[in-house]
Backbone as a ProteinNet text record, in pm:
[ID]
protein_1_A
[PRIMARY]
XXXXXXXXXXXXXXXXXXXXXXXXXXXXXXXXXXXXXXXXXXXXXXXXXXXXXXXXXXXXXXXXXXXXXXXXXXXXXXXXXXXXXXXXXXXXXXXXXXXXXXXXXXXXXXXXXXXXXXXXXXXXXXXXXXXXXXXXXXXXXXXXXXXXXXXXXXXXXXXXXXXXXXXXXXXXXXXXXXXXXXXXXXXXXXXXXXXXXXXXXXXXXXXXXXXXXXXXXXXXXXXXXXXXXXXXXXXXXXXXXXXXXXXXXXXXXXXXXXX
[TERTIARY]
9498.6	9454	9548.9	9495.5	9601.3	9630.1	9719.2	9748.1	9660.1	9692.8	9571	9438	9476.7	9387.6	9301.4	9323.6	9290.8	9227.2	9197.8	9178.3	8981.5	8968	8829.1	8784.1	8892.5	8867.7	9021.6	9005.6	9037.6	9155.6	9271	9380.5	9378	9396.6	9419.7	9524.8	9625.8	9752.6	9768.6	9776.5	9837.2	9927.6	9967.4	10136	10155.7	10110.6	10112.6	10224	10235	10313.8	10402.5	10473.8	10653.5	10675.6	10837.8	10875.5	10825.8	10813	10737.4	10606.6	10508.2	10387.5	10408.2	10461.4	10423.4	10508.7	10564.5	10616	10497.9	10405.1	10339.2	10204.6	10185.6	10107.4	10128	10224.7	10268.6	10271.3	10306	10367.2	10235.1	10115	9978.8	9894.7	9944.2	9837.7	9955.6	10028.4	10071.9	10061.8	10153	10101.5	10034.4	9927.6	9799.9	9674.4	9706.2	9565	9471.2	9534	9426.7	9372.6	9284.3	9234.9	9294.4	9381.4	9463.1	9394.5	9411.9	9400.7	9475.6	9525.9	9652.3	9579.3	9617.4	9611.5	9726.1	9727.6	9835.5	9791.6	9850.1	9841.4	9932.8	10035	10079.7	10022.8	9926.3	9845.1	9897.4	10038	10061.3	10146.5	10216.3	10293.1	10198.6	10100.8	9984.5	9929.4	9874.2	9796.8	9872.2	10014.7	10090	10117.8	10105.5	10107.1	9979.5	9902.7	9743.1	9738.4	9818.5	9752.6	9862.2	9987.1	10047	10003.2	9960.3	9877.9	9728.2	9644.1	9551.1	9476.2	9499.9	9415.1	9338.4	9301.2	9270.4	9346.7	9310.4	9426.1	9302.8	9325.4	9215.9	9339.3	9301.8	9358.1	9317.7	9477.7	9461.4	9521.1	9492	9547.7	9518.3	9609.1	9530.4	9499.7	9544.1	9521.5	9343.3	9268.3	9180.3	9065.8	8952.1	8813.2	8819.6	8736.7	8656.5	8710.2	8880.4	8981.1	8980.5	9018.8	9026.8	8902.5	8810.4	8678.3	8661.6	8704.6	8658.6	8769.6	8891.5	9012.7	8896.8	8853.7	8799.6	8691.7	8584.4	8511.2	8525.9	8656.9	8657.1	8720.8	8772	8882.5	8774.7	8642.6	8603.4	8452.9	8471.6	8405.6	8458.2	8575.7	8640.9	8624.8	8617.3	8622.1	8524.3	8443.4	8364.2	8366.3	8493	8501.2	8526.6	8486.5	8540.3	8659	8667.7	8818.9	8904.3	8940.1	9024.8	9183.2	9256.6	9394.2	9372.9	9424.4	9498.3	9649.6	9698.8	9848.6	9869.8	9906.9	9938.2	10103.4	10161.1	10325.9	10318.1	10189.9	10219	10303	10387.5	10463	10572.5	10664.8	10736.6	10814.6	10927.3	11072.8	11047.3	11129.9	11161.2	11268.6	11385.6	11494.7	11517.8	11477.7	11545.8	11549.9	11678.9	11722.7	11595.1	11566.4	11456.8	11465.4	11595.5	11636	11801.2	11818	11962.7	11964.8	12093.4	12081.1	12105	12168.1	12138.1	12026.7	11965.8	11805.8	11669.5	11730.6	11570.7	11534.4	11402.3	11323.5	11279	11258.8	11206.3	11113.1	11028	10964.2	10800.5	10710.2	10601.6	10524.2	10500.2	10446.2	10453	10614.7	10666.9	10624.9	10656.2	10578.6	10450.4	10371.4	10264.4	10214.4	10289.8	10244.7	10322.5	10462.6	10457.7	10336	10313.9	10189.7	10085.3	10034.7	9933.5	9904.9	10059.2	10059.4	10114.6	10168.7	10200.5	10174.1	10076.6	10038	9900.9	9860.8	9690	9633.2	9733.3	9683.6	9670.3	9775.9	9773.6	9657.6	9644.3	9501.1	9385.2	9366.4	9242.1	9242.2	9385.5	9353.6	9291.6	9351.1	9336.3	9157	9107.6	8999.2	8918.4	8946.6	8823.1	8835.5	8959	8924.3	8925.7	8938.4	8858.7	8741.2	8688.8	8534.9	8466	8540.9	8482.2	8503.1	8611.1	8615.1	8474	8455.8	8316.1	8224.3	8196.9	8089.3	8146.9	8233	8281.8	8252.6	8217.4	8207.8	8297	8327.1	8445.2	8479.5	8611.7	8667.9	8641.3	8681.4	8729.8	8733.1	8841.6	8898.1	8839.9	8713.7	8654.6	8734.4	8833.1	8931.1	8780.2	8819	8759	8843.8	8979.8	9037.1	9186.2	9314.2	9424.4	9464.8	9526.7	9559.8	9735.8	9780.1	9938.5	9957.9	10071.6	10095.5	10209.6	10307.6	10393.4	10507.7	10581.9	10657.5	10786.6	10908.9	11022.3	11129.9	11241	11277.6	11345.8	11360.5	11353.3	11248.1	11099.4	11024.9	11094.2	11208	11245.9	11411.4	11489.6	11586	11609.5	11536.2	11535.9	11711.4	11755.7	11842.3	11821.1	11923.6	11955.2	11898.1	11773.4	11721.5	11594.7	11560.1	11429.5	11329.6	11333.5	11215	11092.5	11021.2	10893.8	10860.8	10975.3	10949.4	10960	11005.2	11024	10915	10854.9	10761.9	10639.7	10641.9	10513.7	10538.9	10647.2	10649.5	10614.9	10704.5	10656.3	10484.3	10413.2	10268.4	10221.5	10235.9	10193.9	10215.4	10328.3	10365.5	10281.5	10289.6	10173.8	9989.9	9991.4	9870.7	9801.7	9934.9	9909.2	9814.3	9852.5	9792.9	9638.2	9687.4	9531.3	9420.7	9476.1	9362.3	9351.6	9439.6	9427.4	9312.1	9326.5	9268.2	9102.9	9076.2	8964.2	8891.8	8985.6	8930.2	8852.4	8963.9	8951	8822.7	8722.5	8613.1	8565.7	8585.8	8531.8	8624.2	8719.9	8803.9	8867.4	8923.1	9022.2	9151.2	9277.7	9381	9470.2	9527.1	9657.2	9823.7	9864.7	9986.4	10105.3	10233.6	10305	10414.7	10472.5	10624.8	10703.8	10825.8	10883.6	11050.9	11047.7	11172	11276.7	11448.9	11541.8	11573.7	11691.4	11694.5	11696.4	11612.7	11544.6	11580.1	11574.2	11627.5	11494.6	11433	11283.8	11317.3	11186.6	11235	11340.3	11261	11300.1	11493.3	11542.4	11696.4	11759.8	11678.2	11688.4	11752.5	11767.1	11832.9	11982.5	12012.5	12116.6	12249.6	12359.8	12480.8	12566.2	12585.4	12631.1	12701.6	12805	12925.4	12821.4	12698.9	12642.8	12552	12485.9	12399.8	12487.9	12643	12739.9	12796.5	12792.8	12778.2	12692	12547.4	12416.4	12416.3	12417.9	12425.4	12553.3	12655.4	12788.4	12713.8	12648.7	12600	12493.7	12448.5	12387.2	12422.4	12446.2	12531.8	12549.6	12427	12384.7	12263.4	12190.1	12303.2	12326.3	12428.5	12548.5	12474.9	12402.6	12297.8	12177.4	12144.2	11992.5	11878.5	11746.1	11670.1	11587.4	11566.5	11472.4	11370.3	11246	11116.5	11046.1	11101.2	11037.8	11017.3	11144.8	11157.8	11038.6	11005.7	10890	10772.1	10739.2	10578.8	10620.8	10743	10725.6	10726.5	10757.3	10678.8	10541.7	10484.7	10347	10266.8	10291.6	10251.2	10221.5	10367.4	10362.9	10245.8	10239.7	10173.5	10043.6	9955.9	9844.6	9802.1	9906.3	9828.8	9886.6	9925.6	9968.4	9896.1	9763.9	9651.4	9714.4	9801.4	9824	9933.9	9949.1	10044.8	9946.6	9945.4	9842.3	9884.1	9888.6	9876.6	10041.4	10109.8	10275.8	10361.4	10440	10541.8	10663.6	10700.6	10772.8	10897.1	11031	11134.5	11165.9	11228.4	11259.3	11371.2	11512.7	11636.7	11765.4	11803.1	11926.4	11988.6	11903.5	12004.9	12038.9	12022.7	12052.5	11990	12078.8	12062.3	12093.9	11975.7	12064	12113.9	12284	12324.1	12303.8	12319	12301.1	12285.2	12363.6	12380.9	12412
12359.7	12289.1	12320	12305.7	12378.7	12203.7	12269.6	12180.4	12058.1	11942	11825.1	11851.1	11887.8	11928.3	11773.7	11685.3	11525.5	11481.2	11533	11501.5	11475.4	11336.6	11271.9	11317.7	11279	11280.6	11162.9	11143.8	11021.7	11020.8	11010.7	11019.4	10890.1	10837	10757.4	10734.1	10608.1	10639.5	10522.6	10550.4	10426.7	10430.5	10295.6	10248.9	10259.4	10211.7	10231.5	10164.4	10031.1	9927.6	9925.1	10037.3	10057.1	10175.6	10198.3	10296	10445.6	10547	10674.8	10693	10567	10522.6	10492.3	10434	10388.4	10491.1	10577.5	10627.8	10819.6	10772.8	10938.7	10857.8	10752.9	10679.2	10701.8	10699.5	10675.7	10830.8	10934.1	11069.3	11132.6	11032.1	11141.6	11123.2	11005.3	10943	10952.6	10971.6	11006	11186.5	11263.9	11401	11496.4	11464.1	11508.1	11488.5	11348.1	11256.3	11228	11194.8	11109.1	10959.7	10908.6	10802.4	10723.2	10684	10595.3	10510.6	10468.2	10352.3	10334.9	10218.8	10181.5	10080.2	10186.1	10071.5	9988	9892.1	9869	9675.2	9675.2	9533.8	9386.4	9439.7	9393.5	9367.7	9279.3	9281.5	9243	9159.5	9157.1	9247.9	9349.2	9436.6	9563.1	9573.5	9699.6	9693.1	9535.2	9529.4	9569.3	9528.8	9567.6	9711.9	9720.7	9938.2	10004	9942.5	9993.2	9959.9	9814.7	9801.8	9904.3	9921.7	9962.6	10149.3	10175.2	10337.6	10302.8	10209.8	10242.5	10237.7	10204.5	10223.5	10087.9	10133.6	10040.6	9988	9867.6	9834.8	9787	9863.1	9799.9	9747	9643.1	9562.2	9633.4	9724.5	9740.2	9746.6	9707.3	9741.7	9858.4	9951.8	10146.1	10083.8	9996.7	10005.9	9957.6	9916.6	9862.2	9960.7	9969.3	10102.8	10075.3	9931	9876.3	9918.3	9852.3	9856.8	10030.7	10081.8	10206.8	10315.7	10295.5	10311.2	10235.2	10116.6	10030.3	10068.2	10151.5	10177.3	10336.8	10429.7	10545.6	10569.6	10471.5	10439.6	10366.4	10304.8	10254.5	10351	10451.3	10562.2	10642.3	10683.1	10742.2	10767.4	10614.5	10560.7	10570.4	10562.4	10534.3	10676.8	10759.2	10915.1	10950.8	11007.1	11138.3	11260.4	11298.9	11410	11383.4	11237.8	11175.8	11229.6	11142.8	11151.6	11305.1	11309.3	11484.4	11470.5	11342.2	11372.1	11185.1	11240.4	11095.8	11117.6	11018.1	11067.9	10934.9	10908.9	10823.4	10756.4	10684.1	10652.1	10545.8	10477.7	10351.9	10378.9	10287.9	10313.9	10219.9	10206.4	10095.3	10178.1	10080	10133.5	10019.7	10047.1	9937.4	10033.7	9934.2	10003.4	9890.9	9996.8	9976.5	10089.7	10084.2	10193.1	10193.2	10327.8	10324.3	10209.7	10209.1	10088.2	10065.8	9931.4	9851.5	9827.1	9773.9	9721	9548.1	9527.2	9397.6	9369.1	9425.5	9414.5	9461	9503.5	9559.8	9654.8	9723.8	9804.2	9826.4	9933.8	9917.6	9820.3	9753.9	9623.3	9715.4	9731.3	9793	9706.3	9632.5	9546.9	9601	9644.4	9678.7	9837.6	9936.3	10096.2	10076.9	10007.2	9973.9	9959.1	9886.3	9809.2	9943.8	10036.9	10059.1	10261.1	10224	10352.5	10318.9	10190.9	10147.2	10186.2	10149.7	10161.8	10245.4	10373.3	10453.9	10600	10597.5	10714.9	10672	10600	10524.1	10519.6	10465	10445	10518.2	10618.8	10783.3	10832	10869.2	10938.2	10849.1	10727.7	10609.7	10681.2	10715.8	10747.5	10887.2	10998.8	11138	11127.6	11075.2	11148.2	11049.1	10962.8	10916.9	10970.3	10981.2	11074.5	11217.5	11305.5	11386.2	11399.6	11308.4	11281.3	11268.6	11153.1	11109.4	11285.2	11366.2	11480.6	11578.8	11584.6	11703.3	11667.1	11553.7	11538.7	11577.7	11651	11685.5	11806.5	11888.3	12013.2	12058.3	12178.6	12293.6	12342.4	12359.5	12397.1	12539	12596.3	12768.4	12816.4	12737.7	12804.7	12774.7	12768.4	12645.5	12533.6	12464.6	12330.9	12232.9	12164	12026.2	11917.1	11922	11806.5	11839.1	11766.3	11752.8	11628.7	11587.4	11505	11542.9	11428.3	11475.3	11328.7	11378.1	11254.1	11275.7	11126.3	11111.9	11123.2	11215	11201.3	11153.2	11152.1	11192.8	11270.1	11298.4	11382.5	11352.4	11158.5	11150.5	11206.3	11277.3	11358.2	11459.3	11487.7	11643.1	11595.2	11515.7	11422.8	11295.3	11237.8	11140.1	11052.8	10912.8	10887	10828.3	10749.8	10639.1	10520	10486.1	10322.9	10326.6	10498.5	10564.2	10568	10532.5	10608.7	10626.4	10512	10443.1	10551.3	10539.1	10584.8	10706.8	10750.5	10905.1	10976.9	10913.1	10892.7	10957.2	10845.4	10853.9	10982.1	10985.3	11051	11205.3	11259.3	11336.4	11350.2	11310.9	11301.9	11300.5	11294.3	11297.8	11457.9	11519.3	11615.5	11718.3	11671.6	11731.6	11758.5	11649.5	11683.9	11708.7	11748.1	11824.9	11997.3	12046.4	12230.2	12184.7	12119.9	12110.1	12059.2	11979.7	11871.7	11981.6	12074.9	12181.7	12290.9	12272.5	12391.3	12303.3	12252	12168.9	12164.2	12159.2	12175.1	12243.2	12350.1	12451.7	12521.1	12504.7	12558.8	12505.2	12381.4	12266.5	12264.8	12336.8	12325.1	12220.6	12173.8	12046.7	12068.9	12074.4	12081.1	11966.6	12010.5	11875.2	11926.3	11855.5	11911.8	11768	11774.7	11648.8	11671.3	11575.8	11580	11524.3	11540.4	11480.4	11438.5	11313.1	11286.6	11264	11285.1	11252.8	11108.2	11096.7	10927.8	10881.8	10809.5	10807.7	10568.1	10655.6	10479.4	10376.4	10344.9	10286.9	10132.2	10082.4	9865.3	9912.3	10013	10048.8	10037.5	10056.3	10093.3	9963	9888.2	9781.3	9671.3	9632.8	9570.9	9572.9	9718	9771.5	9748.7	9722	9703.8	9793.7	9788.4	9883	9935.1	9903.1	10023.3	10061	10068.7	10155.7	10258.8	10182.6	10304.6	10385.3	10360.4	10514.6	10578.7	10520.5	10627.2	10664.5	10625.5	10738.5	10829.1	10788.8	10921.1	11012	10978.7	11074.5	11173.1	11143.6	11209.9	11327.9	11350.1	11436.8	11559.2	11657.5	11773.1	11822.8	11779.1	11820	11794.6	11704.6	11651.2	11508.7	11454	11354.2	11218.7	11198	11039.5	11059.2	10919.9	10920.9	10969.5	11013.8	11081.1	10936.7	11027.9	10926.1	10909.1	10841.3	10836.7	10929.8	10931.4	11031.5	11146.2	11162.8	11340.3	11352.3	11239.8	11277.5	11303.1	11209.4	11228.1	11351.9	11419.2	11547.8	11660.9	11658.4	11723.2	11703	11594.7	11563	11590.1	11605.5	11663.8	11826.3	11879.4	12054.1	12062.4	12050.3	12000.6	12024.6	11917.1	11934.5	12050.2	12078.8	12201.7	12330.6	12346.3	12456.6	12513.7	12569.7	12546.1	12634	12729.7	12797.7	12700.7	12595.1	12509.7	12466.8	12423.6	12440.9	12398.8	12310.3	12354.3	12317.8	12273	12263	12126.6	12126.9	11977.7	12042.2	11996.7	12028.6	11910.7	11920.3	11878.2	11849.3	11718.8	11685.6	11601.2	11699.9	11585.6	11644.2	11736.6	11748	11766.4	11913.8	11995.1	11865	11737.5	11634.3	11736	11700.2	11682.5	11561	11476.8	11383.4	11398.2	11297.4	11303.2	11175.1	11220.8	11069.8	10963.9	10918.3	10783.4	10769.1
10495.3	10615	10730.5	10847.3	10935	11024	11128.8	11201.2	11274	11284.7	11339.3	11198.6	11115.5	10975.4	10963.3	10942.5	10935.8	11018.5	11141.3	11288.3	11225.6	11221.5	11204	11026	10930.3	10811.1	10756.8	10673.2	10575.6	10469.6	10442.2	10378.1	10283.2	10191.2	10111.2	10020.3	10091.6	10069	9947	9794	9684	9700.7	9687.3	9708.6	9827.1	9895.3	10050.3	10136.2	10050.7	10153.6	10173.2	10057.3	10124.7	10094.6	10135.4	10035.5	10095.9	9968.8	10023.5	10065.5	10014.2	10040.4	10174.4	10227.7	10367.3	10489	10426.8	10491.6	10523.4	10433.5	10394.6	10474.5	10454.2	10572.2	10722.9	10745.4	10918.3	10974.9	10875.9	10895.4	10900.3	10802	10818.4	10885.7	10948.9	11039.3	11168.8	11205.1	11368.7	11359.8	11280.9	11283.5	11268.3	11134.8	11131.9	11146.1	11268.2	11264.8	11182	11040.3	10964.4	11026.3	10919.5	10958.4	10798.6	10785	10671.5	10631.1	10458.8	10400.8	10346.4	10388.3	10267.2	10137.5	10030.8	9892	9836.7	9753.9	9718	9700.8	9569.5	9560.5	9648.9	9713.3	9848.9	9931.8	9990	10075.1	10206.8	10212.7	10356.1	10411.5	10311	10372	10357.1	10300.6	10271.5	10431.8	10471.3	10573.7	10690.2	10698.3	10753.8	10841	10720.6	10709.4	10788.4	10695.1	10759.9	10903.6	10980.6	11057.1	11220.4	11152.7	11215.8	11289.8	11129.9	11144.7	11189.2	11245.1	11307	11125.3	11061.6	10936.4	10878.6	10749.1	10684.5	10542.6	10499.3	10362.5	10328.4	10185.6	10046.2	9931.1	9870.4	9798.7	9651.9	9604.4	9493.6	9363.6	9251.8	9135	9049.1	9068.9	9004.5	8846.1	8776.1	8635.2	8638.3	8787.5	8749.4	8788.7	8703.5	8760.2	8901.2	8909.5	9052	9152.1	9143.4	9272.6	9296.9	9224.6	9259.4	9353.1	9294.6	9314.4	9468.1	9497.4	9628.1	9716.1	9685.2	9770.2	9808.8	9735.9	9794.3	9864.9	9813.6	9900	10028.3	10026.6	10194.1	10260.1	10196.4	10243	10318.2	10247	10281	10381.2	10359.9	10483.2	10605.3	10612.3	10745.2	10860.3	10775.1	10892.4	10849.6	10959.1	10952.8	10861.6	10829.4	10716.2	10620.2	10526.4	10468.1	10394.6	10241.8	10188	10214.2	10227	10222.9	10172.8	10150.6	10125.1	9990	9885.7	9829.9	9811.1	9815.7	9749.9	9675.1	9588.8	9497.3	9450.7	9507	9460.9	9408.8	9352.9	9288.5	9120.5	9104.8	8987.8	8976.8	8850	8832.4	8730.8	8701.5	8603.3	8491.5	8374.9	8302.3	8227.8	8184	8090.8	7934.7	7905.8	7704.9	7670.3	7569.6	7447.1	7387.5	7316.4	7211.1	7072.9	7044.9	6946.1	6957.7	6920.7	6961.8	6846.2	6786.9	6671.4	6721.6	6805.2	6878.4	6966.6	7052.7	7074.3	7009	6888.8	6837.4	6890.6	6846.2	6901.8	7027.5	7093.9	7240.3	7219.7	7320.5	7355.3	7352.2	7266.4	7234.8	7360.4	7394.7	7504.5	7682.2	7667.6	7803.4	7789.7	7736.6	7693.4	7730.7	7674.5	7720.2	7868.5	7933.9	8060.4	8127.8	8141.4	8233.8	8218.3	8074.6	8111.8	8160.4	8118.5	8194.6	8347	8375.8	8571.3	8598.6	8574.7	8624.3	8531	8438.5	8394.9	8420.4	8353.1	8386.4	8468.2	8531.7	8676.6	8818	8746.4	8847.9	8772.4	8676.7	8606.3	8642.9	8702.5	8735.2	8916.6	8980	9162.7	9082.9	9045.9	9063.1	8992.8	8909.4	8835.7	8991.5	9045.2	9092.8	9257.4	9329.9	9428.9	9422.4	9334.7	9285.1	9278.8	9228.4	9222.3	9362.1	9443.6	9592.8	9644.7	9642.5	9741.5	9695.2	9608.3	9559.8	9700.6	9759.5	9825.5	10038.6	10003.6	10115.1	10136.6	10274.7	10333.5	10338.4	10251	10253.8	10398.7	10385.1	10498	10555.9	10591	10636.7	10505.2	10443.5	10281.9	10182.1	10240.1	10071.1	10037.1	10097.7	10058.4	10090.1	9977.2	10002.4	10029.9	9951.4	9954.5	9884.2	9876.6	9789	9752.1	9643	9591.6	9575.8	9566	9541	9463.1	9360.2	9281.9	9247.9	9224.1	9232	9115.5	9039.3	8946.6	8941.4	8940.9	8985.3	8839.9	8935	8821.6	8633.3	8663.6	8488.5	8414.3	8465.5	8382.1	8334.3	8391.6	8272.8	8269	8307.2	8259	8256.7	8170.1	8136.8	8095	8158.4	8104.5	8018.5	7952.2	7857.9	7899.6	7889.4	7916.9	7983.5	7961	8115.5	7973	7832.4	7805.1	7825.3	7867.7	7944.8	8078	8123.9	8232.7	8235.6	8191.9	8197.6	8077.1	8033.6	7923.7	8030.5	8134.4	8199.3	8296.8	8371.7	8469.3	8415.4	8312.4	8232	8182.6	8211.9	8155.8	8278.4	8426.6	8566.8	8635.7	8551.4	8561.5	8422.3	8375.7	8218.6	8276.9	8367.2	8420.5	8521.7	8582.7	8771.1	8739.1	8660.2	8637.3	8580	8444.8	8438.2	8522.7	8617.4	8681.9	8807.3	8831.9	8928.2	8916.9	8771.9	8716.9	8721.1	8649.3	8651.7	8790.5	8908.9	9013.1	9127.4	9074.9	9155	9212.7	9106.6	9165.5	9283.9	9270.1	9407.3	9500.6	9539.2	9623	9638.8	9527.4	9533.4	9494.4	9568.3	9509.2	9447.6	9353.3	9299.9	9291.2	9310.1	9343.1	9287.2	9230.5	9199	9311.8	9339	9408.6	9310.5	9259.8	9180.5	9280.5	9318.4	9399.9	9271.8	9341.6	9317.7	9304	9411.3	9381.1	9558.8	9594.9	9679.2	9766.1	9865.6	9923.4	9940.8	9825.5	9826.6	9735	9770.2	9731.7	9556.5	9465.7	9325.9	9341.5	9451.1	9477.3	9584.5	9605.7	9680.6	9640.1	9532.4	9437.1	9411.2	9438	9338.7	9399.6	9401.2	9454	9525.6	9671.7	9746.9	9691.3	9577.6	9562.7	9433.7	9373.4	9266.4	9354.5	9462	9567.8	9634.5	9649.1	9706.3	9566.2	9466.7	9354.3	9293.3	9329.5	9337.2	9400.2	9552.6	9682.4	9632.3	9603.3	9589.6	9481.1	9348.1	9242.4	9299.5	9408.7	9466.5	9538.7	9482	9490	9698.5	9722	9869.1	9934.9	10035.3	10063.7	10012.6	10021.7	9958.1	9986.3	9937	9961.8	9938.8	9968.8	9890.3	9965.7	9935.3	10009.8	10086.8	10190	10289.5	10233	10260.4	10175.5	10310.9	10406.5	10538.6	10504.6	10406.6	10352	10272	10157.4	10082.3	10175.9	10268.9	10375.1	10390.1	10471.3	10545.5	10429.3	10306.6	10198.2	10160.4	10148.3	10153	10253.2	10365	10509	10465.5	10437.8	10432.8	10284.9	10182.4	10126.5	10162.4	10246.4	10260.2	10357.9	10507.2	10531.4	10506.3	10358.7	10284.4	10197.3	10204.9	10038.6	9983.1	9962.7	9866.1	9704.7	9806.6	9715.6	9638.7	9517.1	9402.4	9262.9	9169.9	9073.1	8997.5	9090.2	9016.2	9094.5	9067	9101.5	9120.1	9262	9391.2	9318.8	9298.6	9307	9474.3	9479.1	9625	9573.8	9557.1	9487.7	9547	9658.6	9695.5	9571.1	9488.6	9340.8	9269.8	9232.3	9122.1	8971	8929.7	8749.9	8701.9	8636.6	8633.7	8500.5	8468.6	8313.5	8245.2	8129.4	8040.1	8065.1	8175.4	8171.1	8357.4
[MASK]
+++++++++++++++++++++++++++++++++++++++++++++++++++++++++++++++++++++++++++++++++++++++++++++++++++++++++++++++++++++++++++++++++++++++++++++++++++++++++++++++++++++++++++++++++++++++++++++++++++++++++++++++++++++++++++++++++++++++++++++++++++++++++++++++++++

């Protein structure tokens, strides 16, 4: 897609209300003139978002068909060229050892819940705006549409207490090629970003002298990534079609170790 690419067509942003979500909101709707929806089960900081970008906020939970389904259809109501961009950052952490001998077993309950919402529920945005883009007029390039979804890099280093999570993120990244591939005929691209360690609500918590020995752990540069940096990857991204098919590291060279 080239420049002003969005200009009277429809972006659909999960996880919208903070974070890299709201930040891939504001970046796609002031520089490539989309017409935004923010999803996200936050509804006053979603509406927030939406209302700040000139958009709309649909109230959602990705683990659920309906919501998902009623976030694309309003997405793609909203513009003339309907849906053409989703990007997806809804997702969550949880930490346990696989087994303690003082806590027991990981928590079969919590494994559960966070695949539910962040493998499930990325596979509930991607198969169904996928679906909404087929009914769109190919571009110049035959593009119909891209999807981008969100991994980060415990998918291929996982620490000590990530298994859930890195469980899932790993399986978001497992199914960026195929769902590319699946596509392709229809001119739909998929693509993952996989961030580092990133200054979003997930790090909001954490204790100033543990967030300057996160940022220090980052070889270059020396702190945590903006969530701006992710939009302006998600930006290049959409009017890049040759990008296709793989998951983009965005971590200032991190490895992370063990622990």
């Amino acid at each position: 897609m080239s420049d002003r690419a969005l200009d009277d067509a429809a972006a659909l942003i999960v996880g919208g209300a903070s974070g890299m979500g709201a930040a891939s909101a504001r970046r796609l709707a002031a520089k490539l003139g989309a017409a935004v929806t923010v999803a996200d089960i936050d509804a006053e900081r979603g509406a927030a978002v939406a209302a700040e970008t000139g958009g709309t906020f649909a109230l959602c939970d990705v683990r659920r068909e309906g919501d998902v389904e009623s976030a694309v259809d309003t997405a793609a109501r909203s513009a003339g060229r309907g849906l053409r961009v989703a990007i997806c950052c809804a997702g969550a952490g949880y930490r346990a050892k696989t087994a303690s001998a003082s806590r027991g077993p990981h928590p079969l309950p919590e494994f559960q819940r966070i695949v539910d919402l962040n493998l499930i529920g990325t596979f509930n945005v991607l198969r169904l705006a996928a679906f909404g883009m087929l009914a769109n007029e190919p571009d110049d390039d035959g593009e119909r549409g891209v999807i981008i979804t969100t991994a980060s890099v415990a998918a291929f280093e996982g620490q000590m207490g990530q298994l859930a999570y890195s469980a899932t993120k790993a399986g978001i990244v497992g199914m960026t090629l195929t769902a590319a591939r699946d596509m392709a005929d229809r001119g739909v691209r998929v693509m993952t970003i996989a961030p580092g360690l990133f200054d979003t609500p997930l790090l909001a918590g954490v204790p100033e002298a543990s967030r300057e020995a996160l940022a220090a752990a980052t070889p270059f540069p020396k702190r945590l990534g903006d969530p701006d940096e992710f939009a302006r990857l998600a930006a290049a991204i959409v009017e890049t079609p040759m990008l296709n098919g793989t998951t983009i590291r965005i971590d200032g060279a991190i490895r992370m170790a063990p622990r």
